[in-house]
C-alpha positions as MATLAB code, in Angstrom:
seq = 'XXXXXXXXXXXXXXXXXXXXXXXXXXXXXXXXXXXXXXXXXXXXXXXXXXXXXXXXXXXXXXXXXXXXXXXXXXXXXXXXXXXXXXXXXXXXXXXXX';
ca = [
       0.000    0.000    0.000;
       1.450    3.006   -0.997;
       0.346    5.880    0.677;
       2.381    8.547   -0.515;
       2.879   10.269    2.851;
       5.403   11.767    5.245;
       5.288   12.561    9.275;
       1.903   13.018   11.475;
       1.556   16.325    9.629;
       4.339   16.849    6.963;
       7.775   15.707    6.003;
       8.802   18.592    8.164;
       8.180   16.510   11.455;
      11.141   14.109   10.921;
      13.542   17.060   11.109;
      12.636   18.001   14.470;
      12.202   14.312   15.433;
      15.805   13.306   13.795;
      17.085   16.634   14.906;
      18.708   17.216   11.399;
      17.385   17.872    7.868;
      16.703   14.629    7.002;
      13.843   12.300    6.270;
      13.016    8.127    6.320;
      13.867    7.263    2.705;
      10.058    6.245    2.216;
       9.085   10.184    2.880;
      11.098   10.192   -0.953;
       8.859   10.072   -4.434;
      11.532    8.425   -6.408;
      12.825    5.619   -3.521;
      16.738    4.882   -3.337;
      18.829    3.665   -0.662;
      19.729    7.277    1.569;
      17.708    9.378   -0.706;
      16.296   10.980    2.652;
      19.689   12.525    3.427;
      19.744   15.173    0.581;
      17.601   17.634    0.962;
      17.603   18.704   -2.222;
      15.103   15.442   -3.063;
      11.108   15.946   -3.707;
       9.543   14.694   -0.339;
       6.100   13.479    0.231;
       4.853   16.654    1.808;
       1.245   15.687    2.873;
       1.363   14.166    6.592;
       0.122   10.663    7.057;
      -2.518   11.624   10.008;
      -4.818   12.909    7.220;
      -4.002    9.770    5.025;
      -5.127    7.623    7.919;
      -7.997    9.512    8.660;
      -9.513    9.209    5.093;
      -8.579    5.568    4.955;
     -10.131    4.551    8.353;
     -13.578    6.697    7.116;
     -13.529    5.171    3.649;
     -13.345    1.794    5.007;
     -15.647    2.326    8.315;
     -18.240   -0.152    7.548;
     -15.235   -2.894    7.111;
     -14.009   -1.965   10.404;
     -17.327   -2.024   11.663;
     -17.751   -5.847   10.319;
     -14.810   -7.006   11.622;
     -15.691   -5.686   14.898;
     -19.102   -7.291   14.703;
     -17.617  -11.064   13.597;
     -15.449  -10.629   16.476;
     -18.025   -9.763   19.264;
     -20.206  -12.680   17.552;
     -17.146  -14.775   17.740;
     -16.514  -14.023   21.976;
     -20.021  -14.136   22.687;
     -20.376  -17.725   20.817;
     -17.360  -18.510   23.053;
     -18.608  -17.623   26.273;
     -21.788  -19.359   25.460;
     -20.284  -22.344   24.949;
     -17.756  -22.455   27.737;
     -21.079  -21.624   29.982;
     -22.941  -24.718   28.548;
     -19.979  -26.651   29.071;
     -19.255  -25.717   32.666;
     -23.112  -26.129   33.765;
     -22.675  -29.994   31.581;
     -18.904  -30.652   33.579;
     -21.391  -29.468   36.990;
     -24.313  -31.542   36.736;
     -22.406  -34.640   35.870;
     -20.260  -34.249   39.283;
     -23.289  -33.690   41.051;
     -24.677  -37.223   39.776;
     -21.517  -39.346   41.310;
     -21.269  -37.583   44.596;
     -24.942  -38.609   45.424;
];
């Protein structure tokens, strides 16, 4: 997935994060081993926060479907486990008498 990105807010954040004028070399648009280092390369300049943010709203009903298969899948289990104690429970009870 390419995302075409750089930083929270801009390629800009790495320099303060890095503490020198630098960037990852994925923050590059033509990708080369150290092409972060020179500064004279064209960065990504939009941040990745917003990139996120559109992905995570575009895709809210998957989310939201995954979410629900999981509760479905933990409330199956605790059903079971249930049925299974209260079977493990009344069997006991049947060879202490």
């Amino acid at each position: 997935m390419q995302w075409k990105c750089c930083g929270v807010v801009g390629y800009t954040d790495w320099h303060e994060a890095l503490k020198e004028k630098m960037v990852p070399d994925r923050c590059c648009q033509e990708h080369y081993q150290e092409c972060g280092r020179n500064s004279t390369n064209m960065f990504w300049t939009r941040g990745c926060y917003e990139k996120v943010e559109e992905w995570l709203d575009d895709n809210k009903h998957l989310m939201g479907t995954i979410g629900m298969c999981i509760l479905v899948v933990q409330l199956l289990g605790m059903a079971f486990s249930m049925t299974l104690f209260h079977q493990i429970h009344r069997t006991g009870k049947k060879y202490d008498a």
